[in-house]
N, CA, C and O of each residue as an XYZ file, in Angstrom:
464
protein
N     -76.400     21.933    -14.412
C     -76.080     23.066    -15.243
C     -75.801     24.249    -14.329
O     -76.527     24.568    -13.388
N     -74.594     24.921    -14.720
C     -74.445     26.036    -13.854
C     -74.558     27.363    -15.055
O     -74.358     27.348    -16.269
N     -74.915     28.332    -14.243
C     -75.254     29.806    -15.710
C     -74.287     30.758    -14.669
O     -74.041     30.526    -13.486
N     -73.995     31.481    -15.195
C     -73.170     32.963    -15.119
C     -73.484     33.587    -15.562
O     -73.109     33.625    -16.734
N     -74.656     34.890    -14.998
C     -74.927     35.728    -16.023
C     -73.750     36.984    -16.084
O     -73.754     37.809    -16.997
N     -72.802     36.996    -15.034
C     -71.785     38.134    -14.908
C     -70.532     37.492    -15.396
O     -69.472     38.118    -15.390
N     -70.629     36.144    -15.860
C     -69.467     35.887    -16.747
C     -69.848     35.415    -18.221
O     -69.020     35.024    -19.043
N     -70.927     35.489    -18.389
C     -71.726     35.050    -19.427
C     -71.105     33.473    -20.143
O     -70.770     32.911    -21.186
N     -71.255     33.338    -18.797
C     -71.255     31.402    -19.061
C     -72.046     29.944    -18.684
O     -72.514     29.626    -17.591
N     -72.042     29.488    -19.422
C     -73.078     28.616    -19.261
C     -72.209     26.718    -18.962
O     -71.689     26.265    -19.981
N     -72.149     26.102    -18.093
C     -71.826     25.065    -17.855
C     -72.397     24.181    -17.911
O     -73.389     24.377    -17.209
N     -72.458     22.540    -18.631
C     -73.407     21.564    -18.441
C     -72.749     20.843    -18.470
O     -71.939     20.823    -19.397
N     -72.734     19.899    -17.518
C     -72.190     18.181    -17.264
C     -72.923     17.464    -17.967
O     -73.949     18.108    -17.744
N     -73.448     16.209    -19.015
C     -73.613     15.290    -19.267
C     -73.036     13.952    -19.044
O     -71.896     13.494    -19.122
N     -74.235     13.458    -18.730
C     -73.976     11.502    -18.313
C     -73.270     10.966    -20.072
O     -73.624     11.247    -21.217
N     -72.302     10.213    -19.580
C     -71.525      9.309    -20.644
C     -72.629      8.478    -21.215
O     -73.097      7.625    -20.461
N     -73.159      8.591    -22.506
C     -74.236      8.016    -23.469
C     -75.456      8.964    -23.932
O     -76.566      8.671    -24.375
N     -74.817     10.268    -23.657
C     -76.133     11.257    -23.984
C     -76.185     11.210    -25.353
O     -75.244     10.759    -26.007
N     -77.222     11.642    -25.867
C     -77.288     12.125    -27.162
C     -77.679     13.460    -27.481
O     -78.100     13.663    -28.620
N     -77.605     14.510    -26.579
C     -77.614     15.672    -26.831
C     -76.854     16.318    -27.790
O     -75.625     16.242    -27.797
N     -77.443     16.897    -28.535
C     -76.098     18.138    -29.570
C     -75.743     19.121    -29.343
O     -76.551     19.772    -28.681
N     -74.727     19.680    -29.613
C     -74.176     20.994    -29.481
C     -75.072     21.731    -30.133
O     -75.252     22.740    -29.450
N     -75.934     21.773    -31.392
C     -76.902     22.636    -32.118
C     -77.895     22.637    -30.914
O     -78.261     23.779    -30.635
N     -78.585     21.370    -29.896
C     -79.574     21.555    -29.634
C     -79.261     22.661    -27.938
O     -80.105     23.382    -27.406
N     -77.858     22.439    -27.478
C     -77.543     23.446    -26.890
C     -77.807     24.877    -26.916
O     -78.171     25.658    -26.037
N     -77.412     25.083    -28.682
C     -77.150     26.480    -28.560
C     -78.757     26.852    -29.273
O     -78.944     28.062    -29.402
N     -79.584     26.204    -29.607
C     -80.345     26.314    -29.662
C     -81.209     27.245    -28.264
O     -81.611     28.408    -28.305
N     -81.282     26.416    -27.286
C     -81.558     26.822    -25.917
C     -81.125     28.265    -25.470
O     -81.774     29.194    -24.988
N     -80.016     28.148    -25.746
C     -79.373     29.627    -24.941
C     -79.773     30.837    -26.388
O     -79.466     32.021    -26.253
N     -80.198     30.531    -27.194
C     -80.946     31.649    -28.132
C     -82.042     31.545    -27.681
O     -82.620     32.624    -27.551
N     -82.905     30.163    -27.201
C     -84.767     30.778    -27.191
C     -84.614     31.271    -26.051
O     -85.714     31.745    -25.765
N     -83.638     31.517    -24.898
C     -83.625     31.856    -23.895
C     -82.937     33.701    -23.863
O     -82.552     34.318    -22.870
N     -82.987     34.174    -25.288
C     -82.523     35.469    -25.614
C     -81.233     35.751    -25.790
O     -80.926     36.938    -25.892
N     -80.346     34.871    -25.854
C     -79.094     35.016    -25.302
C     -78.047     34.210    -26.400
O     -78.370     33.122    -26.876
N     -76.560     34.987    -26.789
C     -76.214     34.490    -28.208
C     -75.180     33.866    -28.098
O     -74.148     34.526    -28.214
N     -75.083     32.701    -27.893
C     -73.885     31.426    -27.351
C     -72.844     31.578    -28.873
O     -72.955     31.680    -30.095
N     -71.927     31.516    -27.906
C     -70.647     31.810    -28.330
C     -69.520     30.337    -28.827
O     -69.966     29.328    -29.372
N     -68.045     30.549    -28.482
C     -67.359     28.983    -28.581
C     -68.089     28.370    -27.855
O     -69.137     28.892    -27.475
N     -67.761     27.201    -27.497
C     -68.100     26.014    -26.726
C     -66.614     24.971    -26.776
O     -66.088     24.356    -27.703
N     -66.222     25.138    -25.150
C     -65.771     24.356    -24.912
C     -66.182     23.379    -24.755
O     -67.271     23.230    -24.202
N     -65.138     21.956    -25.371
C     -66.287     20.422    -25.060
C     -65.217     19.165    -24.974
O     -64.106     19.268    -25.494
N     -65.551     18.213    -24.420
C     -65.288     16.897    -24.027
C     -66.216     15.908    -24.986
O     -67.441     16.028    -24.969
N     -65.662     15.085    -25.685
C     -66.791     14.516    -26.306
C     -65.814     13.097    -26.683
O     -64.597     13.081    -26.872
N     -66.643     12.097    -26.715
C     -66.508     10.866    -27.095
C     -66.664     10.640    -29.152
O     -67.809     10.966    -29.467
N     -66.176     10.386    -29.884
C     -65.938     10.105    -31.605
C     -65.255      9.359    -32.189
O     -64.788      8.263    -31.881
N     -65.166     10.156    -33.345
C     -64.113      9.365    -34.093
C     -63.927     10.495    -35.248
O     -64.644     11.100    -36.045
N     -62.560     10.433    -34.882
C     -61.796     11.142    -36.162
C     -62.044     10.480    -37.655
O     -62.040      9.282    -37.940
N     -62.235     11.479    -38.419
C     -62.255     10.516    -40.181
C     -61.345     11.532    -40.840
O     -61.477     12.748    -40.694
N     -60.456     10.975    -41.540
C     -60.045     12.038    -43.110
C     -60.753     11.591    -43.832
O     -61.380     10.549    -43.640
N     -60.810     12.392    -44.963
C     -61.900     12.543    -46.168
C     -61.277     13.960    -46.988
O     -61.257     15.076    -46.469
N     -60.833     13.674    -48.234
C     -60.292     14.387    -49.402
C     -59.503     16.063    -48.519
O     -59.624     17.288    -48.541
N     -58.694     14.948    -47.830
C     -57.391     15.555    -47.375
C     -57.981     16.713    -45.846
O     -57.226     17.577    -45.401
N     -59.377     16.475    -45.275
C     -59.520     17.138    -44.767
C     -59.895     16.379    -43.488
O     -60.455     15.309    -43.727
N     -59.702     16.707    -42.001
C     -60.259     16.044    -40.784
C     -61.218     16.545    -40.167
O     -61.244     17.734    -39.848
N     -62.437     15.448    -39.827
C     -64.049     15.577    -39.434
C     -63.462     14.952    -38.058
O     -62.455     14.275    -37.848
N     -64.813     15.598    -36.925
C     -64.385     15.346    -35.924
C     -66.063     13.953    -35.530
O     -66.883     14.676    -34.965
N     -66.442     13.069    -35.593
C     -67.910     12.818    -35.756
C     -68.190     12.240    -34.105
O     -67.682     11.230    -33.618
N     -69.083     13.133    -33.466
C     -69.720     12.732    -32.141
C     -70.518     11.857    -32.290
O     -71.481     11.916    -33.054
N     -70.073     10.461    -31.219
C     -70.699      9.712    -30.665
C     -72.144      9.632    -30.613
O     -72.585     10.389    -29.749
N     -72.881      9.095    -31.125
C     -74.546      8.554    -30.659
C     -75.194     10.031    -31.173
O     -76.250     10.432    -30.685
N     -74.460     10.808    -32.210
C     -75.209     12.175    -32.740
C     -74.946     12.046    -34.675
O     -74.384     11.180    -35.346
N     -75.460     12.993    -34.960
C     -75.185     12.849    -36.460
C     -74.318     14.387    -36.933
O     -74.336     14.990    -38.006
N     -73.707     14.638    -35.852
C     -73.543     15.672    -35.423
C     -71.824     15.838    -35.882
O     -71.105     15.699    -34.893
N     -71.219     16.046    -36.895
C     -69.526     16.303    -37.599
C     -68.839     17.470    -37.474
O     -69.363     18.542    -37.776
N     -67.621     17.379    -37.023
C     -67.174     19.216    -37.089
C     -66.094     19.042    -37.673
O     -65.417     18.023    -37.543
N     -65.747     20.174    -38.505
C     -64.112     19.897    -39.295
C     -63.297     20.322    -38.419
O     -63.271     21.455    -37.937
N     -62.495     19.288    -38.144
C     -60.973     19.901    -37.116
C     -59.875     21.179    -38.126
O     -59.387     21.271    -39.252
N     -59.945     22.073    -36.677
C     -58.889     22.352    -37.352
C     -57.422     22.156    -37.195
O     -56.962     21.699    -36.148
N     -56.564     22.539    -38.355
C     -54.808     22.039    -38.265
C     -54.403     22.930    -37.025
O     -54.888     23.945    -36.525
N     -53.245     22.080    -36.717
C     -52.390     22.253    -35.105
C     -51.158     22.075    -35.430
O     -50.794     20.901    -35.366
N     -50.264     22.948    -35.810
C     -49.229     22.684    -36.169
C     -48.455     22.055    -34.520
O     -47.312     21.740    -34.850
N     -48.571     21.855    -33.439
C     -47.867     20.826    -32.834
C     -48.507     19.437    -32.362
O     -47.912     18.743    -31.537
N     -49.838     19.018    -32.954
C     -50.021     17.785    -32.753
C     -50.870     17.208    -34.086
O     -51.725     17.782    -34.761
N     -50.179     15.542    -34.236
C     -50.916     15.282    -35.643
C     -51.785     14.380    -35.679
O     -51.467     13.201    -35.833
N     -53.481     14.924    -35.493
C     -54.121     14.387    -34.720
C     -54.637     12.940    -36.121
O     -55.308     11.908    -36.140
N     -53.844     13.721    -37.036
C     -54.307     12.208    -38.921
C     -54.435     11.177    -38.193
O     -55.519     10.595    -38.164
N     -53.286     10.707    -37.406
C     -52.643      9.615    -37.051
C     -53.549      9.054    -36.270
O     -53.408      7.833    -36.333
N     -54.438      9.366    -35.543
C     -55.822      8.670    -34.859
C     -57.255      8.825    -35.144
O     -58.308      8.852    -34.508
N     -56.742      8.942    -36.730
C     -58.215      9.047    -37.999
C     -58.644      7.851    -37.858
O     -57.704      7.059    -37.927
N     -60.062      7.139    -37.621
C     -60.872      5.572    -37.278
C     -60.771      5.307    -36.047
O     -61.073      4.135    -35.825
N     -60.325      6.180    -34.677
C     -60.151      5.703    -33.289
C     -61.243      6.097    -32.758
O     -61.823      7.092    -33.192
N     -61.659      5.458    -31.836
C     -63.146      5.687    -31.042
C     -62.107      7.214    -30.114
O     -61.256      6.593    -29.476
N     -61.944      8.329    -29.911
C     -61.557      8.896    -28.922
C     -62.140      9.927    -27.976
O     -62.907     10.775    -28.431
N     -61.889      9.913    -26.953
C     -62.482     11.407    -25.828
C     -61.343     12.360    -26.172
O     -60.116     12.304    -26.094
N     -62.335     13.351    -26.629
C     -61.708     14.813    -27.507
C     -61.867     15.179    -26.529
O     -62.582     14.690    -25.654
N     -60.963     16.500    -26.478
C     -61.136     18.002    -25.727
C     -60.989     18.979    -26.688
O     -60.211     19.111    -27.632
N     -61.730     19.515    -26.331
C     -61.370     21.172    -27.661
C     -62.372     22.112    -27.445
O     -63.174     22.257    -26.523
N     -62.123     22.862    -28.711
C     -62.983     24.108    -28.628
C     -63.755     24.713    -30.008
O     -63.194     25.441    -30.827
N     -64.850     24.360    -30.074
C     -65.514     24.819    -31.240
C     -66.150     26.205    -31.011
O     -66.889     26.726    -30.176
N     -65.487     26.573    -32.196
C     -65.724     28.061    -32.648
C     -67.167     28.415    -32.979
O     -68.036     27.596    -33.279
N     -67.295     29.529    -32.904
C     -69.038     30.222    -32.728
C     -69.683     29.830    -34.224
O     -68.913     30.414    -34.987
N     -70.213     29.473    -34.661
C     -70.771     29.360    -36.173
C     -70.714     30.763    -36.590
O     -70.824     31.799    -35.934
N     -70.581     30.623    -37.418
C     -70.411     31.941    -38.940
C     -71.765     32.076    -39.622
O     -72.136     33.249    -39.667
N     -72.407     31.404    -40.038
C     -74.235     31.169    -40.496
C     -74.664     30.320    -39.837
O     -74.098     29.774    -38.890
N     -76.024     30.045    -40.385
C     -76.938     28.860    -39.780
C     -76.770     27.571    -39.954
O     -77.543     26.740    -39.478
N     -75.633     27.250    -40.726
C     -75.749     26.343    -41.542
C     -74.540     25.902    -41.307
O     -74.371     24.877    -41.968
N     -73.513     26.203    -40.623
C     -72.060     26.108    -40.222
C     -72.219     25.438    -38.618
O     -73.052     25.620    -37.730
N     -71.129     24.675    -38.711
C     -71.389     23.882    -37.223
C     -70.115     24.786    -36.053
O     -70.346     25.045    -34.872
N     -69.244     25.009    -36.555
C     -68.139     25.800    -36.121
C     -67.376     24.707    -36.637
O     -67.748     23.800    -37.381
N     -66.090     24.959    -36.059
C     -64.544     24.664    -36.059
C     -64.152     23.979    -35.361
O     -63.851     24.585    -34.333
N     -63.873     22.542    -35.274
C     -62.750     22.151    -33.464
C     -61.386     22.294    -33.600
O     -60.654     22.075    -34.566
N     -61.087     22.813    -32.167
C     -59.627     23.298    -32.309
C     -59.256     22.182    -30.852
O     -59.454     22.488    -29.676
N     -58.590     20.655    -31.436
C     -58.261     20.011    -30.611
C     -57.157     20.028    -29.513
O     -55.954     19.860    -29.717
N     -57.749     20.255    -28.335
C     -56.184     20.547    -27.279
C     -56.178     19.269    -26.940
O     -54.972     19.025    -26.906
N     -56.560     18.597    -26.752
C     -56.127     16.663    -26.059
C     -57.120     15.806    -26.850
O     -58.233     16.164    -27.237
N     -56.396     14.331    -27.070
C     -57.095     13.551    -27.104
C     -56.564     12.054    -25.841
O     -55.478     11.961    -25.270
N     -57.464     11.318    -25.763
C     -57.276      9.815    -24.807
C     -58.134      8.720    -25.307
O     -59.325      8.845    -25.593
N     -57.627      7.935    -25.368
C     -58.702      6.570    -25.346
C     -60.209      7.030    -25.538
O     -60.340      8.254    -25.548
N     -61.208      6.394    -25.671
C     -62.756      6.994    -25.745
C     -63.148      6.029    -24.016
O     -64.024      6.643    -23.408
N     -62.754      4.991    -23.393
C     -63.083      4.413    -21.988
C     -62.197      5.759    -20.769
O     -62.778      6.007    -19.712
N     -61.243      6.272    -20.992
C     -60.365      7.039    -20.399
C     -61.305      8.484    -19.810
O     -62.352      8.690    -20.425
N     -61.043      9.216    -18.949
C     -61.295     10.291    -18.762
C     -60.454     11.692    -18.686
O     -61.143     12.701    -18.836
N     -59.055     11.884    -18.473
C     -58.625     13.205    -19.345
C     -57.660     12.751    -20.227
O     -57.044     11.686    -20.208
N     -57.566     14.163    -21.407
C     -57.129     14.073    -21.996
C     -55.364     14.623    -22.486
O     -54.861     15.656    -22.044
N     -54.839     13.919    -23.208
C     -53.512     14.038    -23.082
C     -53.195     15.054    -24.533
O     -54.053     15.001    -25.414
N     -52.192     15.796    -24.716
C     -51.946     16.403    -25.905
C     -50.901     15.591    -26.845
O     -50.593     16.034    -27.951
């Protein structure tokens, strides 16, 4: 883990099979006084539609985020694929809100970067 307190950023690598969450992240950087923001992330899932809308669901978590639309990539089309996301989830709005993913790449879920 790397911290920035003069860029107010926080970096963490995880081993491929974690089960850490993004809640239990930002959890941390609040008991630690401090009010975590987007989160950029890499994550292993699977896309689902469901009544016209796209869930993003992390790997080995119970953990869902609603994608959001991209008018230049159509990510429907790899709704049921195991894939390694890249994106960016937005800061939660309440307690109860997970944020937003705003997908910039996806690849294979065995692959390591991602393609747009």
């Amino acid at each position: 883990m790397n911290v920035s307190l003069k860029q107010g950023l926080v970096s963490i690598a995880l081993k491929p099979g974690n089960t850490v969450t993004l809640e239990q992240v930002r959890k941390a950087i609040k008991d630690d006084a401090f009010a975590p923001k987007e989160a950029r992330v890499v994550a292993v899932g699977e896309l689902a539609a469901a009544n016209g809308r796209l869930r993003f669901k992390v790997a080995g978590t119970s953990e869902v985020f609603p994608v959001e639309s991209t008018p230049h990539a159509l990510w429907r089309k790899q709704a049921g694929e195991s894939l390694l996301v890249n994106g960016i989830i937005s800061e939660p709005t309440n307690r109860s809100d997970t944020g937003i993913l705003q997908i910039t790449g996806t690849s294979e879920a065995g692959a390591t970067n991602g393609k747009e």
